[in-house]
N, C-alpha and C positions, 0 to 999 in steps of 0.2 A: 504494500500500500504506500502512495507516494504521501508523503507529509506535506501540510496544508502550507502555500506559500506563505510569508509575511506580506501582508499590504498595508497600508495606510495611508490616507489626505489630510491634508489640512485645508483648509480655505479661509483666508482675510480676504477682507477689503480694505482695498487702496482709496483712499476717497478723495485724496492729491489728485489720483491719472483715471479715480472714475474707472476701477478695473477690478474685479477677483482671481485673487492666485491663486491655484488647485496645486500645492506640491504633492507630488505623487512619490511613495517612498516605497519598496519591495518590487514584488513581480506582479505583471497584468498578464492575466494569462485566461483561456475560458472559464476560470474558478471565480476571478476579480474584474475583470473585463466590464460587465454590466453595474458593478458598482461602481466604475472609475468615469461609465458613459452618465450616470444617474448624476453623480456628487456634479460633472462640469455643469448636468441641464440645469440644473437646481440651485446652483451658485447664479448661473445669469438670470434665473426667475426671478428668486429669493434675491437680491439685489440691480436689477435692472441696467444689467452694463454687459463688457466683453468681460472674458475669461481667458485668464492667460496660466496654460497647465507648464508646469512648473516642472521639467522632468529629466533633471539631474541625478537623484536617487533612485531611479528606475532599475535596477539590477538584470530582469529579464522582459522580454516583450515580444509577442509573439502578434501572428495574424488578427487573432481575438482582439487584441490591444489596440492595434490599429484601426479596426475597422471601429472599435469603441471610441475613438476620437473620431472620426471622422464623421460616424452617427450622431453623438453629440454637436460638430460642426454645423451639420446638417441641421440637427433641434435648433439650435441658437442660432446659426443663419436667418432661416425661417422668421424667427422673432426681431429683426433688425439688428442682430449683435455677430460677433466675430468671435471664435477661438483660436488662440495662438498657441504652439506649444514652443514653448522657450528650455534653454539648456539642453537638449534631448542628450542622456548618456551615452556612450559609443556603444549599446549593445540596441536603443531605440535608435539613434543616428544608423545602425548598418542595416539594422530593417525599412528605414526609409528610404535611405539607397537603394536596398534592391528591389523595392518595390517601385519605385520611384517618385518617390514624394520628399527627396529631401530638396528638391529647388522650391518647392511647393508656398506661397505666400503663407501656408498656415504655419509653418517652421522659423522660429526666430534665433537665428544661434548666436552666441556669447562667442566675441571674436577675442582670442588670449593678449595678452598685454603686448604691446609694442606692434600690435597689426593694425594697421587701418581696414575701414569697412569696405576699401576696395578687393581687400584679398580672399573674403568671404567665400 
């Protein structure tokens, strides 16, 4: 029997940039998937803005994962608002290469120190 992944969100609101951050922390996988699409719709309802998922601590992410962002996108499109995923880890960052979504407008990435946002 496979052991239950670790997951967990946080979500604040930014009321500076008018935004809610979903940090997403363990794995999303079809166990967590539906709860990672639920917590983004629900942040943009429950506070009336974009959602910027926050996915740095992401450890594993699989097909589930993604199409749970992008279902999400879709809920909160729909309603006038925008999801971004920012930081994506290199294990989210390689799945949206190969899928191809990492040029994607909805990916926001952290350029390391000493790079300008031309090198992106």
């Amino acid at each position: 029997m496979r052991p239950v992944p670790e997951f967990w969100t946080t979500i604040t609101y930014d009321g500076a940039r008018d935004v809610c951050v979903v940090a997403v922390q363990g794995d999303v996988d079809p166990a967590t998937a539906p709860a990672l699409k639920a917590m983004v719709i629900q942040a943009s309802q429950d506070h009336q803005c974009p959602v910027v998922v926050d996915a740095q601590e992401v450890g594993f992410i699989d097909a589930a994962g993604i199409g749970a962002l992008i279902g999400a996108s879709t809920v909160v499109r729909d309603l006038g608002r925008r999801v971004t995923v920012r930081n994506p880890s290199p294990s989210v960052h390689k799945l949206l290469r190969l899928t191809g979504l990492d040029d994607s407008p909805m990916i926001e990435r952290s350029i390391p120190t000493g790079q300008s946002a031309a090198l992106r």
